[in-house]
Residue frames as a rotation matrix with the C-alpha (Angstrom) as fourth column:
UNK 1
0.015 -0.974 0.225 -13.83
-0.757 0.136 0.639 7.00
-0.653 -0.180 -0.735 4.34
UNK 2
0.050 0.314 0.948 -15.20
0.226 0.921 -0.318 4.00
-0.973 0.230 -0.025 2.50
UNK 3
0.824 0.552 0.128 -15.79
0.290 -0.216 -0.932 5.89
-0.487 0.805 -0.338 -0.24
UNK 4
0.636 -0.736 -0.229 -12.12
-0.722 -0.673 0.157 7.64
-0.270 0.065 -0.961 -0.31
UNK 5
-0.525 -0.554 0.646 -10.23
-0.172 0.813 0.557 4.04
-0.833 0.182 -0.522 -0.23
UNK 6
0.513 0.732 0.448 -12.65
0.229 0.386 -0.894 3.26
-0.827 0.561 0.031 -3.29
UNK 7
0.984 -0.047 0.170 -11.45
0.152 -0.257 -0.954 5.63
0.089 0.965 -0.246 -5.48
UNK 8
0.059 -0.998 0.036 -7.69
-0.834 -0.029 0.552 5.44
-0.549 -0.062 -0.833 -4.23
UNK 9
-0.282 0.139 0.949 -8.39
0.484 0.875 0.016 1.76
-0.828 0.464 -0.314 -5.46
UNK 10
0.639 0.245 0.729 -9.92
0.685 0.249 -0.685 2.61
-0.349 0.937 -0.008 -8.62
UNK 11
0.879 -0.231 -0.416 -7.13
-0.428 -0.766 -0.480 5.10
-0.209 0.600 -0.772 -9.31
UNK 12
-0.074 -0.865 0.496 -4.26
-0.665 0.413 0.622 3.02
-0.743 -0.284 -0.606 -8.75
UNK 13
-0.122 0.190 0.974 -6.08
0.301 0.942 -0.146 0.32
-0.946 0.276 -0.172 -11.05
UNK 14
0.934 0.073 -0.351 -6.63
-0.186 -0.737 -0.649 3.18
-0.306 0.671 -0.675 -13.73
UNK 15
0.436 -0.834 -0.339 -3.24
-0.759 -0.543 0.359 3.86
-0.483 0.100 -0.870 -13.60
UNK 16
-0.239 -0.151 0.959 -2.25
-0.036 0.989 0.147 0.29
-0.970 0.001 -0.242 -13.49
UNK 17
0.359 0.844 0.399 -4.62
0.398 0.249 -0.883 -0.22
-0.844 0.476 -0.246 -16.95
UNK 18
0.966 0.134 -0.222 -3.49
-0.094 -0.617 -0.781 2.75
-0.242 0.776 -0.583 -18.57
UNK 19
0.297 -0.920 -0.257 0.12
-0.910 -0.354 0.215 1.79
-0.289 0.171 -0.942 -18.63
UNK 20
-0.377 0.014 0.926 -0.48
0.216 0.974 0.073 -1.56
-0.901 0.227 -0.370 -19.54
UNK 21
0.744 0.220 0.631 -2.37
0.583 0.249 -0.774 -0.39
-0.328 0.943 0.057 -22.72
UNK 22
0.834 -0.447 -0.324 0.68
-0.549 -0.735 -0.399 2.08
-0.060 0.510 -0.858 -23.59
UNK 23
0.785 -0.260 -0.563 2.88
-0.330 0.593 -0.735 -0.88
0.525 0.762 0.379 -23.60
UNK 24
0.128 -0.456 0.880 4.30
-0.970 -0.242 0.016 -1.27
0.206 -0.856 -0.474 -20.37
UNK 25
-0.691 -0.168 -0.703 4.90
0.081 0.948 -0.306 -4.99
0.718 -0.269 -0.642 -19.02
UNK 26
0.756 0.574 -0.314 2.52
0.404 -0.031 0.914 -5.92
0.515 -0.818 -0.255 -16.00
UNK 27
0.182 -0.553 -0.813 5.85
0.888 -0.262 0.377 -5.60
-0.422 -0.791 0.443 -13.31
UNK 28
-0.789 -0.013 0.614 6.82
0.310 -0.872 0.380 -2.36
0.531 0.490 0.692 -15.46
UNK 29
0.116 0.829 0.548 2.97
-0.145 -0.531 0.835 -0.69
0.983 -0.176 0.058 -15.20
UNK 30
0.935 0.352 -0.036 2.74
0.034 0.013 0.999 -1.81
0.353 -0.936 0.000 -11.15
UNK 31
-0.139 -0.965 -0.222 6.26
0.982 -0.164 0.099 -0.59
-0.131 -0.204 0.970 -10.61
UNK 32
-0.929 -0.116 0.352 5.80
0.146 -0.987 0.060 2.61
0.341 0.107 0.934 -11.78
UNK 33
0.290 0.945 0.151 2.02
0.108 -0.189 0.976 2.89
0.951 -0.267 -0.157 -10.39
UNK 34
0.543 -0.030 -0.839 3.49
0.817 0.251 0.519 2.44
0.195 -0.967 0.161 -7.03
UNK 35
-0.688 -0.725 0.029 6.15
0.719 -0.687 -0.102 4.95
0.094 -0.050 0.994 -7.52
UNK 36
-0.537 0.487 0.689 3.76
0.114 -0.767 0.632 7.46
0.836 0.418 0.356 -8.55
UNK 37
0.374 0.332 0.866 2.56
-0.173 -0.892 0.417 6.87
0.911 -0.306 -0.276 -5.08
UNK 38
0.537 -0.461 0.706 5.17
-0.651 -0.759 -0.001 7.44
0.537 -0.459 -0.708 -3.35
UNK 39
0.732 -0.315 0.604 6.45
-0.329 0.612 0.719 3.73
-0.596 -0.725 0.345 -2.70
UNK 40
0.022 -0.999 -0.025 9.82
-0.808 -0.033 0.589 3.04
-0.589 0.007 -0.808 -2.73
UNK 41
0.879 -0.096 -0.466 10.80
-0.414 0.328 -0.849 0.59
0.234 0.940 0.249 -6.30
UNK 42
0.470 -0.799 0.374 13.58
-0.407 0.180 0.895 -2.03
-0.783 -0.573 -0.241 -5.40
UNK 43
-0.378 -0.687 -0.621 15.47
-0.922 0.214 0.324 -4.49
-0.090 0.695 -0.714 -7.73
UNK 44
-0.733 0.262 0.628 13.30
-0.012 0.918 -0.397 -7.74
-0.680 -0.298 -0.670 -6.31
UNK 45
-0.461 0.809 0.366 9.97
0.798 0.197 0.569 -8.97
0.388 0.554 -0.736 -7.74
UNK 46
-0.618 0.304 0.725 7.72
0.247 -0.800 0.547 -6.37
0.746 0.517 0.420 -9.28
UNK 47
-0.548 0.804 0.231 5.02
-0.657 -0.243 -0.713 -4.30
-0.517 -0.543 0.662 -6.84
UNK 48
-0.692 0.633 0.346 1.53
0.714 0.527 0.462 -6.07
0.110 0.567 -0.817 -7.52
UNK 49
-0.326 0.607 0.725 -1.78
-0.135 -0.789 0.600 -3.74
0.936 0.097 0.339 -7.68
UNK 50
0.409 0.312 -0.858 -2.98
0.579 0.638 0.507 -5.93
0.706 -0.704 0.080 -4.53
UNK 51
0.133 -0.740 -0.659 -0.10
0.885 0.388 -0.257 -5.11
0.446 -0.549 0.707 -2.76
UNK 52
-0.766 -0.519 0.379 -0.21
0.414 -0.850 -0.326 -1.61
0.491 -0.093 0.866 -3.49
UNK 53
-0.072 0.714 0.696 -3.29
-0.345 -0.673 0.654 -0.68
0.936 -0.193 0.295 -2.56
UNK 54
0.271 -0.174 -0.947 -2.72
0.790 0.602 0.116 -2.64
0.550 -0.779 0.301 0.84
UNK 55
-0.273 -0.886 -0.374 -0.08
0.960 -0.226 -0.167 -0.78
0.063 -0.405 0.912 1.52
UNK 56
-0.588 0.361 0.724 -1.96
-0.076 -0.916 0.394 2.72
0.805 0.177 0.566 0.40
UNK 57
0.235 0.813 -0.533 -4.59
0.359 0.436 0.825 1.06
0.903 -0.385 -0.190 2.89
UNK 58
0.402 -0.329 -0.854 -2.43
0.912 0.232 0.339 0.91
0.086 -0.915 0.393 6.00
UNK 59
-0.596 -0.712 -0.373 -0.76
0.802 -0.553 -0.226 3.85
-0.045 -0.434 0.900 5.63
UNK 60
-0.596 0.420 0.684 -3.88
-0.080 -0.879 0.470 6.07
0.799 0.225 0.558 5.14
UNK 61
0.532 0.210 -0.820 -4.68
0.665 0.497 0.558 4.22
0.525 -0.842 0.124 8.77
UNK 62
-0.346 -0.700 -0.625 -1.44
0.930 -0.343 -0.131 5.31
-0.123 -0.627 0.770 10.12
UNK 63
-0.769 0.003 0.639 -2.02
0.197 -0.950 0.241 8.83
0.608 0.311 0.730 8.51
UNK 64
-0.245 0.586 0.773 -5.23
-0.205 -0.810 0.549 9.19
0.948 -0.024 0.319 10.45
UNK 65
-0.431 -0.603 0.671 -4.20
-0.837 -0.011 -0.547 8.03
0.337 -0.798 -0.500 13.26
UNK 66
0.430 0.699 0.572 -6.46
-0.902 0.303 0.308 4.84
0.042 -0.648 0.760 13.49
UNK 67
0.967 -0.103 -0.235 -3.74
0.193 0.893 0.406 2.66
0.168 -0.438 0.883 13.40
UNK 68
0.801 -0.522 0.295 -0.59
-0.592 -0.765 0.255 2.81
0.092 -0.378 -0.921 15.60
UNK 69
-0.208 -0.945 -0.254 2.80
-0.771 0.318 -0.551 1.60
0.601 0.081 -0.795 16.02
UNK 70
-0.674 -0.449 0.587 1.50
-0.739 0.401 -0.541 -0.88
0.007 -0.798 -0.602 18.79
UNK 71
0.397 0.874 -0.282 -1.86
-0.903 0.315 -0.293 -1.90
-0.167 0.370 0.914 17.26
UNK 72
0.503 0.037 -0.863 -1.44
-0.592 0.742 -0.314 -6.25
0.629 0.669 0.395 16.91
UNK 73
-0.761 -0.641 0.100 1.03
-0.393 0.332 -0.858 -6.71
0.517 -0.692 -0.504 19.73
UNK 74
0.007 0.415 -0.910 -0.90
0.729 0.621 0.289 -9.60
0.685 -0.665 -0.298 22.02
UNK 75
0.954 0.177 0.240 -1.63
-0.159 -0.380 0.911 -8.24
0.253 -0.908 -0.334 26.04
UNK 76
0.344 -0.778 -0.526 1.83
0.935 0.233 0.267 -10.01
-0.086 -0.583 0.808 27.26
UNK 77
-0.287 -0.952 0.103 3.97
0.943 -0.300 -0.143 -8.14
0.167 0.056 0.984 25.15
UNK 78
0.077 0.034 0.996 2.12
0.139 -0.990 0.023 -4.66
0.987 0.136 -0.081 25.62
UNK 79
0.886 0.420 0.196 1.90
-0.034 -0.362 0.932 -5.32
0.462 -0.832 -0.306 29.73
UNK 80
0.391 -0.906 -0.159 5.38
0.920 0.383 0.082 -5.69
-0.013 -0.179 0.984 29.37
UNK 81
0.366 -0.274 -0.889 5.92
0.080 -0.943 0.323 -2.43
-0.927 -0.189 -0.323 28.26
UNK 82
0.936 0.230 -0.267 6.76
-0.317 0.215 -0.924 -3.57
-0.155 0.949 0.274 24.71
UNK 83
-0.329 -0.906 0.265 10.30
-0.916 0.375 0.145 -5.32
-0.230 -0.195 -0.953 25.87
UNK 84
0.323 0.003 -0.946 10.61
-0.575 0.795 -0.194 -8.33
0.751 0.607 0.258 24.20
């Protein structure tokens, strides 16, 4: 798995790289790197590479199931039943 997040990371930074030497802006090149996978591109401040590959992180968690919708919640709020 270690290995897989590697090279999601070095592709993302590839990408990143290569659209920076074709004349892209930094927010430009890590705007469209993100698109390309599959995160959503607003009007606010640009994606960073950081950010993206976070995000690529967590959701290739969620995807395998090792991290869930309740994962982080303290003891209270889960022996609550997750009522606030």
């Amino acid at each position: 798995m270690a290995t897989q997040d590697r090279d999601r990371t070095t592709t993302t930074r590839a990408t990143y790289r290569s659209l920076l030497v074709r004349g892209f802006t930094p927010g430009e090149a890590a705007n469209l790197t993100a698109y390309m996978n599959g995160i959503e591109v607003g009007q606010g401040q640009p994606w960073r590479v950081a950010d993206i590959d976070r995000l690529l992180f967590l959701r290739e968690l969620c995807r395998t199931g090792r991290l869930g919708a309740d994962d982080g919640l303290g003891t209270k709020y889960a022996a609550m039943g997750g009522a606030a």
